[in-house]
N, C-alpha and C positions, 0 to 999 in steps of 0.2 A: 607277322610276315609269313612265319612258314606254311599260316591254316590256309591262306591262299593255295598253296600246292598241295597239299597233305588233308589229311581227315584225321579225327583222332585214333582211327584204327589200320593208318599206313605210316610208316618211318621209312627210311631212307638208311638205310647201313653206310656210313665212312670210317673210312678204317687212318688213323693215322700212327705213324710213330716219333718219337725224337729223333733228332741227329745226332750223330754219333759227336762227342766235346767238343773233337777239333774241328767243325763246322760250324759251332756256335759264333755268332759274332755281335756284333755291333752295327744299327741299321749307322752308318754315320751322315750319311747326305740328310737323313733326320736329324739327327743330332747337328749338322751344320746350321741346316734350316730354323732350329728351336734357338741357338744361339743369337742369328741373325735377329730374327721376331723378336727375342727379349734382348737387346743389347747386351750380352754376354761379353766382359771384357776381356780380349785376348789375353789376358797371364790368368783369368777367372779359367777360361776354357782350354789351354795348355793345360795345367792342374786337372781338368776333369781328363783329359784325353789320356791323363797319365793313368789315373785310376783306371781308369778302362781298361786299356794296356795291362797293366797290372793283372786286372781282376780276368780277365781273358787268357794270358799266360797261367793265373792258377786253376780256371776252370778248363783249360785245355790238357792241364797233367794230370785230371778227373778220370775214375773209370765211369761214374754216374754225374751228371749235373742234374741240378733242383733250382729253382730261380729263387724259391725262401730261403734256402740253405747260403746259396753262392753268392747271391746279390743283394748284398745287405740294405746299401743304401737306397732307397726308395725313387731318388730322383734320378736312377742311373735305368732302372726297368722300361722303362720309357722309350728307349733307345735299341733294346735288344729287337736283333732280327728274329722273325719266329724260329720257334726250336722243334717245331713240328714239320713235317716232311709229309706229303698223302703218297700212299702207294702208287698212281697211273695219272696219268693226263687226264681221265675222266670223270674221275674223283676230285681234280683239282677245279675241271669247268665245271663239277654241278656244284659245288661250293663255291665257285665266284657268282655263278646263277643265282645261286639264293641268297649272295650275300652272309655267307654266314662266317664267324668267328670262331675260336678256338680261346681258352683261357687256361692260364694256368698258375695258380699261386697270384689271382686276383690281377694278371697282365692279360693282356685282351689282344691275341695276333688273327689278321684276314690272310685269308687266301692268296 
């Protein structure tokens, strides 16, 4: 996708960084969504919504978060909103232009 715009002797510089902990969140209209599709049963998803809770309150009293470190359980990553921020609005349309992705600790956030 990107050799359409690029050559193998042009890159494109994006500059991003993390948010600061207490921005970190939980996409939940995801998480509502992912419920609905699999019949997730209301005291099933109470139960997860707690964990969340939970895991959100201790990664918010973080001076650093890591998504390997702080999110153990694998079926919760899924749900995390991105933890990356781009510096400008310019930065943010040429990365929805290209489609492009950010990863981190094998979680995969767009633009």
């Amino acid at each position: 996708m990107l050799d359409s715009f690029t050559d193998s002797n042009a890159y494109v510089k994006i500059e991003v960084m993390k948010k600061a902990v207490n921005e970190i969140d939980f996409n939940w209209s995801k998480f509502e969504k992912y419920c609905e599709n699999h019949n997730v049963p209301k005291n099933a998803q109470d139960v997860m919504k707690s964990k969340m809770d939970k895991m959100l309150d201790d990664i918010h009293s973080l001076d650093y978060f890591s998504i390997a470190k702080n999110i153990k359980d694998q079926k919760y990553k899924r749900f995390l909103s991105t933890v990356y921020k781009f510096y400008d609005a310019k930065t943010i349309e040429l990365v929805k232009s290209l489609k492009l992705a950010t990863t981190e600790d094998g979680c995969l956030f767009s633009a």
